[in-house]
C-alpha positions in Angstrom: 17.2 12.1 46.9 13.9 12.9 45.6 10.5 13.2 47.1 8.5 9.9 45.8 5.2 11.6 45.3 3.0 8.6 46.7 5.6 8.1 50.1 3.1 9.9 52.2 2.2 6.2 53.5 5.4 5.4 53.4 8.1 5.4 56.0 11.8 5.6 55.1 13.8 5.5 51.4 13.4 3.0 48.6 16.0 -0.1 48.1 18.8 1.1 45.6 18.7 -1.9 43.8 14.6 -1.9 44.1 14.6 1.7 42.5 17.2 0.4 39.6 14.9 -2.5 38.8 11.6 -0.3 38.9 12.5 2.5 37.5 11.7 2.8 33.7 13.2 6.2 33.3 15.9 5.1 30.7 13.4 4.2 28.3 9.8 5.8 28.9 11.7 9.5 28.7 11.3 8.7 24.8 7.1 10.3 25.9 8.1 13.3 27.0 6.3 15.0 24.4 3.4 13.0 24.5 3.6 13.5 28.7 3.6 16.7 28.0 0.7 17.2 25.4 -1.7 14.9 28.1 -0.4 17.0 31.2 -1.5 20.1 29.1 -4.7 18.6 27.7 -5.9 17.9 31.1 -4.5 20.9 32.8 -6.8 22.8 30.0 -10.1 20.7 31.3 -9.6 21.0 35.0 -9.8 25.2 34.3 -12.8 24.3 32.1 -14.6 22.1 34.2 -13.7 24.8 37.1 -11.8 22.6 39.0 -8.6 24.2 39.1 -8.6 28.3 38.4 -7.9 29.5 35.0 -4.5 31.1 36.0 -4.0 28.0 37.7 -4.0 26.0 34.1 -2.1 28.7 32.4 0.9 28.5 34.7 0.8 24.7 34.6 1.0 25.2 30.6 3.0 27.5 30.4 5.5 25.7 32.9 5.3 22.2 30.5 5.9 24.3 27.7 9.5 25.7 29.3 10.1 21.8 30.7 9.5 20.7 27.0 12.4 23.2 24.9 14.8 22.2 28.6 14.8 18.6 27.3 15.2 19.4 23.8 17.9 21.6 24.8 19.1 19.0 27.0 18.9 21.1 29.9 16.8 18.8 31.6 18.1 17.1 35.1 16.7 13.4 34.5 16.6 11.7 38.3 16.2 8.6 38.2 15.1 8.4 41.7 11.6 9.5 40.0 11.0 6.3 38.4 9.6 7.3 35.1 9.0 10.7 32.7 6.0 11.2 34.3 7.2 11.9 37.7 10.1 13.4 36.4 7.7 15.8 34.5 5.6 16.7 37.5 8.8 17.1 40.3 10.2 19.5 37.7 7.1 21.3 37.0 6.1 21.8 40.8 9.7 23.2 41.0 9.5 25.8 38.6 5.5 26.8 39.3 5.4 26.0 42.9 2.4 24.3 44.5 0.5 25.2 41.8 2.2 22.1 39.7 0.8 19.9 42.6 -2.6 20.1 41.4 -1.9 19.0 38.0 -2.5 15.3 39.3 -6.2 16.4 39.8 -8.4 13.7 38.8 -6.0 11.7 37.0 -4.0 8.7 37.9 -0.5 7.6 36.2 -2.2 4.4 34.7 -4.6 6.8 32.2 -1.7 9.2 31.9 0.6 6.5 30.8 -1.9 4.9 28.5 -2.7 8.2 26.7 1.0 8.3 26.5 1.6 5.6 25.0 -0.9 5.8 22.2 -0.2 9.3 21.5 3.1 8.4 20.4 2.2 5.0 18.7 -0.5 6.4 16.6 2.2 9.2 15.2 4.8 6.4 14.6 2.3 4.5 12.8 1.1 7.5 10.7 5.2 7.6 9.8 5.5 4.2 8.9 2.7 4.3 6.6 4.9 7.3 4.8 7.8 5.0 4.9 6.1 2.0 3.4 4.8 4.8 0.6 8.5 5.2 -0.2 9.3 1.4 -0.4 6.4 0.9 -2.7 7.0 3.7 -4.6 11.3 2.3 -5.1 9.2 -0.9 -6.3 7.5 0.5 -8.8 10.2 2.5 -10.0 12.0 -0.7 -10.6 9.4 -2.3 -12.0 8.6 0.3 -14.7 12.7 0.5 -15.7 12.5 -3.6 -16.3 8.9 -4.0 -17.2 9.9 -6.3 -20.0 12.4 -8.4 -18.7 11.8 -12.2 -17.6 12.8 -14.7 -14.9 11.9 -17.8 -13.5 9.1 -18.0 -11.2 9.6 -20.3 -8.3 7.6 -22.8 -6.3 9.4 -24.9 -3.5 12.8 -23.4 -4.7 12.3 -25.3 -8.3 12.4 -23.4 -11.3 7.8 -23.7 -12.5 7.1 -20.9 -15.1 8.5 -17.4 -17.1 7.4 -14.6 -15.4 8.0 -11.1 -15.7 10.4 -9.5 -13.0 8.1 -6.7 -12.9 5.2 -9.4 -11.7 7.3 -10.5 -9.3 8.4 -7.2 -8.0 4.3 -6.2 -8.0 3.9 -9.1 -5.9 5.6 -7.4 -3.1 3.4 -4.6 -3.6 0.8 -6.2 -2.6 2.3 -7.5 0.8 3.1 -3.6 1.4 -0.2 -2.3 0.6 -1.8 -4.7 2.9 0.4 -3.7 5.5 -0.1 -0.3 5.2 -4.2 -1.0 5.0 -3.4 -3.1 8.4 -1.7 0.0 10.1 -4.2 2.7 8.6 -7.4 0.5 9.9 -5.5 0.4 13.6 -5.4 3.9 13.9 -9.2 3.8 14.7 -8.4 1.5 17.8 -5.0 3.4 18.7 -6.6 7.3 19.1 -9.0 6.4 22.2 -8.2 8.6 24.7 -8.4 7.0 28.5 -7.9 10.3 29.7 -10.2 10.1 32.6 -10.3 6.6 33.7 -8.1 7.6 36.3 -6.6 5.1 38.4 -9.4 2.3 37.5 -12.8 3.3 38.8 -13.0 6.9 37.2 -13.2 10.4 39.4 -15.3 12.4 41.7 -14.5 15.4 39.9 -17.1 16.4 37.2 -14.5 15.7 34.4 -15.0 16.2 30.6 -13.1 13.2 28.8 -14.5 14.1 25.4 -12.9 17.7 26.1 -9.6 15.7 26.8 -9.6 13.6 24.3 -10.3 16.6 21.4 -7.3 18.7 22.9 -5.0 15.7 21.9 -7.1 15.0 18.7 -8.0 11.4 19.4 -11.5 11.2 18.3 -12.7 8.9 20.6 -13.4 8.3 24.5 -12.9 5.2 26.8 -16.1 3.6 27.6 -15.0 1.5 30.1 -12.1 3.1 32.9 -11.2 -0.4 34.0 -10.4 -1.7 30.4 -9.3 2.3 29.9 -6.1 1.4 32.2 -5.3 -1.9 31.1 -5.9 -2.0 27.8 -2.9 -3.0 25.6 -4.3 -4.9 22.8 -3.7 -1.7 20.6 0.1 -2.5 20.9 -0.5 -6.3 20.8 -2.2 -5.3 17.5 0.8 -2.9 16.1 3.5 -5.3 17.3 1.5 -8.0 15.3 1.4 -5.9 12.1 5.0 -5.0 12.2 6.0 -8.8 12.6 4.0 -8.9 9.4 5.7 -6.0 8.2 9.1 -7.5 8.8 8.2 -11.2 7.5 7.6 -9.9 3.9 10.9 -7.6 4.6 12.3 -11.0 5.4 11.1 -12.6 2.0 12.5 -10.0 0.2 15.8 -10.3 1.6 16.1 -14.0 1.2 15.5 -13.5 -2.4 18.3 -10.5 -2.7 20.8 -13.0 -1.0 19.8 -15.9 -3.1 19.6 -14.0 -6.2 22.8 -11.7 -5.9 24.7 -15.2 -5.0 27.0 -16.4 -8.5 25.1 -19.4 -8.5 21.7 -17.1 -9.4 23.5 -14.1 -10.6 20.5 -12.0 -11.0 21.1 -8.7 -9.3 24.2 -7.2 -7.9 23.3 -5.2 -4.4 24.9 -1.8 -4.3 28.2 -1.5 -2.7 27.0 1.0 0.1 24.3 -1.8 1.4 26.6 -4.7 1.1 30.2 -4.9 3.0 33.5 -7.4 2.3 35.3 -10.2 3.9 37.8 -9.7 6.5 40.0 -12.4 5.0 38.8 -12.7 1.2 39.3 -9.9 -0.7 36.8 -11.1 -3.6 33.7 -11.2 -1.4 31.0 -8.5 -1.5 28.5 -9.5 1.2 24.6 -9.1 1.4 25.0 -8.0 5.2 21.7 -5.8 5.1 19.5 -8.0 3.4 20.6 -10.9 5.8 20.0 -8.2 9.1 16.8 -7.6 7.7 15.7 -11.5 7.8 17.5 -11.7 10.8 15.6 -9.1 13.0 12.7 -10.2 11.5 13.0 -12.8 14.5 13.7 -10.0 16.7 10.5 -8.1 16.1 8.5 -11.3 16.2 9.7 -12.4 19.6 9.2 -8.7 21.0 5.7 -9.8 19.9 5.5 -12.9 22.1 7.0 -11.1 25.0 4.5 -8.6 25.1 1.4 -11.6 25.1 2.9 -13.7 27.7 3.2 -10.5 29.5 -0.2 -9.5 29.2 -1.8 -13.2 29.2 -1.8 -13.9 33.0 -2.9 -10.0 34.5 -5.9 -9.9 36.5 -8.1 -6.3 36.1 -6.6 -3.6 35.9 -3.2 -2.3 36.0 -0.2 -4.3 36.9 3.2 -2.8 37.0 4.0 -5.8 34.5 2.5 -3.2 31.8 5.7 -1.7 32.6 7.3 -4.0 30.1 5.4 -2.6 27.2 7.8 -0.1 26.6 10.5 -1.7 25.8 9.8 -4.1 23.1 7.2 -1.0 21.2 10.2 1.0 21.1 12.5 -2.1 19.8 9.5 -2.7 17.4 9.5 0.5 15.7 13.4 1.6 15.9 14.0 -2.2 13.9 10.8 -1.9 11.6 11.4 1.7 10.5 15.2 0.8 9.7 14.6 -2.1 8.0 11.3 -0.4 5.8 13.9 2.2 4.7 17.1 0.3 3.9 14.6 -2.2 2.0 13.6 1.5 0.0 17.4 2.1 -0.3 18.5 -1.5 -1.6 15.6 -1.9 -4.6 16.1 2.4 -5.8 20.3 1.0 -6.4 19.4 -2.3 -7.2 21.2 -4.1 -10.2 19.5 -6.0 -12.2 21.0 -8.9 -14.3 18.6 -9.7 -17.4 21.3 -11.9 -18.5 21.3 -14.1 -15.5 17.5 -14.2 -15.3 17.1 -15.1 -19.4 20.5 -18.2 -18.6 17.8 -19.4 -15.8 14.8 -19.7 -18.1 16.4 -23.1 -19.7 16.7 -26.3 -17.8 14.0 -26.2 -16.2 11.5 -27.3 -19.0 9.5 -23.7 -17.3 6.9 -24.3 -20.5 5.9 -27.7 -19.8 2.3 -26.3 -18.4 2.2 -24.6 -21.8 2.5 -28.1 -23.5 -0.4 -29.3 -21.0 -2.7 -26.7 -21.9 -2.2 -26.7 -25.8 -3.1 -30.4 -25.4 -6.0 -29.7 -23.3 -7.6 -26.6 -25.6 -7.7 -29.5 -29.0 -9.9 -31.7 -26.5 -7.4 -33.9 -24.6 -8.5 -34.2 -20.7 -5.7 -32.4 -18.6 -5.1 -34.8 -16.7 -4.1 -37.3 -19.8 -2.5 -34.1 -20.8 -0.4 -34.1 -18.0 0.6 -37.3 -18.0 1.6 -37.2 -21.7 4.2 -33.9 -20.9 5.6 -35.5 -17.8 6.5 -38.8 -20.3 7.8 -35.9 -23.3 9.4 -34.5 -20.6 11.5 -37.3 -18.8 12.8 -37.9 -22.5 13.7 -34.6 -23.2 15.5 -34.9 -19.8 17.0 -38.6 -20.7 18.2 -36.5 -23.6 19.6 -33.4 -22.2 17.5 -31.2 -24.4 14.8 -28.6 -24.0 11.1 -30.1 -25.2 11.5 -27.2 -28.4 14.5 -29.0 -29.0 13.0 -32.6 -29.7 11.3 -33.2 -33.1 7.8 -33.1 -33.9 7.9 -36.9 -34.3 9.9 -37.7 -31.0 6.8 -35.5 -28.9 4.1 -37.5 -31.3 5.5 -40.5 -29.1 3.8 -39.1 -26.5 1.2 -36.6 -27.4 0.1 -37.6 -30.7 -2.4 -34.7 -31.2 0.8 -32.6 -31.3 1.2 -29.9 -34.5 3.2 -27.8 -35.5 2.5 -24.8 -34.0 3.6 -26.5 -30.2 6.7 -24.9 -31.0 5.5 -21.2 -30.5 3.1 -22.6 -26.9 7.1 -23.4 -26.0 8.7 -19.8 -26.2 9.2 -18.5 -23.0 7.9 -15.0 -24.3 4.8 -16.6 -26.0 3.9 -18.4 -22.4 4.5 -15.0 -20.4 2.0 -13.6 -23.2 -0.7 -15.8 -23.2 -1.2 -15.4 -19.3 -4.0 -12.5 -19.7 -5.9 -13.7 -17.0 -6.8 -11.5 -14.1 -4.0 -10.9 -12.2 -1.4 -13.0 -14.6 1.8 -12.1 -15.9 1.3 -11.1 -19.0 2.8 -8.1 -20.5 -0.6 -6.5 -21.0 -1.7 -7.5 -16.8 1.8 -6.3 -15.5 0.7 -3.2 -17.3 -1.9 -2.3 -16.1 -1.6 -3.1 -12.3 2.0 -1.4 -12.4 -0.2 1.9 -13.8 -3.1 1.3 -11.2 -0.2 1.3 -8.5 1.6 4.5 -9.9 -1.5 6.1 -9.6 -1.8 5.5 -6.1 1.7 6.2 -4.9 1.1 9.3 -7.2 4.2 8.7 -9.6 
């Protein structure tokens, strides 16, 4: 069994069933190259600080270097007697450069060595999920340029409401992504703070140089306080936040492929390699990634609330409860990245069913706002103006016809300031057309944000 390196005070082995339920080996070896990275960073300022002797430092380097290529070559003897990567690091290393490795722990504790860890690797995940969400927005856009003219129903409460471009629709989603990706780029400020330093809570005797650190890792800023250094987790608080965002708009999306690829909507068909078939009915074709996607949303939002119950109730500083960071970051970003790039994967094959969309656009009297404002522009308060289209309407409706389909005189009824030219304020085109505000749907709007977007996602 392995030496614990802090049983000096301690007499006799560790429980088995203690060590099983401390040890967080299984999942925190997933830092070894972050571990790694810190050990060396540190190593470097010990020399520099003439702490430890230059030879000293290069062996030390030079030893983490050969530890790093045995674990990618899986050569690496993982005990878990050693509790977690960074005492599997350290046994391994004093091993292969003798006592030499034993001084590495100079002026550092695990709870800064753990932190640093930890945001070393967060802040490159986050940099990749940016990337990733660059990819879904850019399969957005695509789609949305091929269909830029095609209308659909836009939707409140489920109800059919007003024409709208699918390309405004698609755009919409855009916008969710960009924020998120504005969320996560505005985080990495809070993420690169290296603790390197803080040591176990009170800071060092040894004339460190935590700026010196920090630059060998390329975080860009220092702790400023070593008790907060250590305990500090709001950083993945914050990221496990934004990725519950992340995966509620994934989540939207996906209720609206399952709901629009169902017969009763009919307006996309989902690619056969993201969808998969009945056991018992031949016919079905399934929306099984879509409905994962909504379905883990609740999965990354409850690895969310973990993490704050966990850290709501811990006094200053560290608390082996932080243990049970891990877990649920790594859950986080395994789901979040999947589901970010299978969204990219099911709108670049999407199907789209114009046909479906345009047999939506009636029944739903969709242009009865139209009939409202035309009222309103020859003087008619729009609130009389509303009344008078809900009375057109509920004829039109006793009548099973669309309001273009009743006669001038029938409307009159009702809105007596009616002319004519109501008939063209009724086409669903003409509504989409005439919504040039900032922001609208209109053909010339859709336009121009869908070009302002290619732009950015450099198309």
């Amino acid at each position: 069994m392995a030496k614990k390196p802090w049983g000096g005070r301690f007499q006799g082995g560790t429980e088995q069933e203690v060590e099983a339920f401390t040890s967080s080996l299984d999942f925190d070896r997933r830092l070894y190259l972050q571990d790694i990275a810190g050990s060396q960073a540190h190593a470097r300022m010990l020399a520099r600080q003439g702490i430890i002797a230059p030879e000293e430092a290069e062996a030390i380097v030079r030893g983490l270097e050969e530890i790093r290529a045995e674990i990618e070559a899986g050569e690496f003897g993982w005990d878990p007697a050693l509790e977690d990567v960074h005492m599997a690091v350290e046994s391994r290393l004093t091993h292969k450069v003798g006592e030499v490795g034993r001084k590495l722990h100079t002026a550092r504790s695990r709870n800064d060595q753990v932190a640093l860890d930890v945001r070393l690797f967060l802040a490159g995940e986050v940099e990749g999920l940016v990337a990733d969400l660059t990819e879904l927005r850019r399969a957005g856009a695509r789609l949305a340029r091929r269909h830029l003219g095609v209308l659909m129903p836009g939707y409140t409460h489920l109800q059919r409401a007003q024409p709208v471009l699918f390309s405004h629709h698609l755009l919409a989603y855009d916008e969710m992504w960009r924020r998120d990706q504005a969320r996560l780029n505005e985080s990495l400020a809070r993420i690169r703070v290296s603790p390197l330093g803080a040591a176990a809570l009170a800071g060092t005797t040894f004339p460190i140089d935590p700026q010196f650190s920090a630059e060998q890792v390329g975080f860009p800023e220092v702790f400023r306080n070593s008790m907060d250094a250590v305990s500090d987790r709001d950083f993945l608080l914050e990221f496990l936040a934004h990725a519950s965002i992340i995966m509620v708009h994934l989540s939207r999306l996906a209720e609206e492929l399952v709901l629009w690829s169902a017969s009763e909507f009919g307006f996309v068909e989902l690619p056969d390699a993201y969808a998969t078939g009945s056991s018992i009915m031949p016919q079905k074709k399934n929306p099984d990634v879509p409905e994962l996607i909504r379905g883990k949303c609740g999965r990354v939002c409850g690895n969310l609330t973990g993490l704050l119950m966990t850290c709501k109730g811990l006094p200053l500083t560290y608390n082996r409860d932080l243990q049970e960071d891990k877990e649920p970051l790594f859950d986080t970003l395994d789901t979040v990245k999947a589901a970010v790039r299978l969204a990219t994967g099911l709108l670049g094959h999407l199907t789209i069913r114009p046909e479906g969309m345009r047999a939506a656009l009636t029944g739903g009297f969709l242009t009865a706002t139209d009939m409202a404002d035309y009222l309103a522009a020859k003087g008619v308060p729009f609130r009389s103006a509303h009344e008078m289209v809900g009375r057109t309407v509920r004829q039109a409706e006793a009548q099973k016809k669309e309001l273009w389909e009743l006669s001038l005189e029938e409307i009159r009824e009702f809105a007596p300031q009616t002319e004519p030219d109501l008939f063209d304020w009724l086409k669903v085109e003409n509504s989409v057309a005439r919504r040039t505000s900032p922001g609208g749907t209109a053909p010339v709007r859709v336009a121009e944000v869908l070009a302002r977007v290619e732009e950015e996602l450099e198309l």
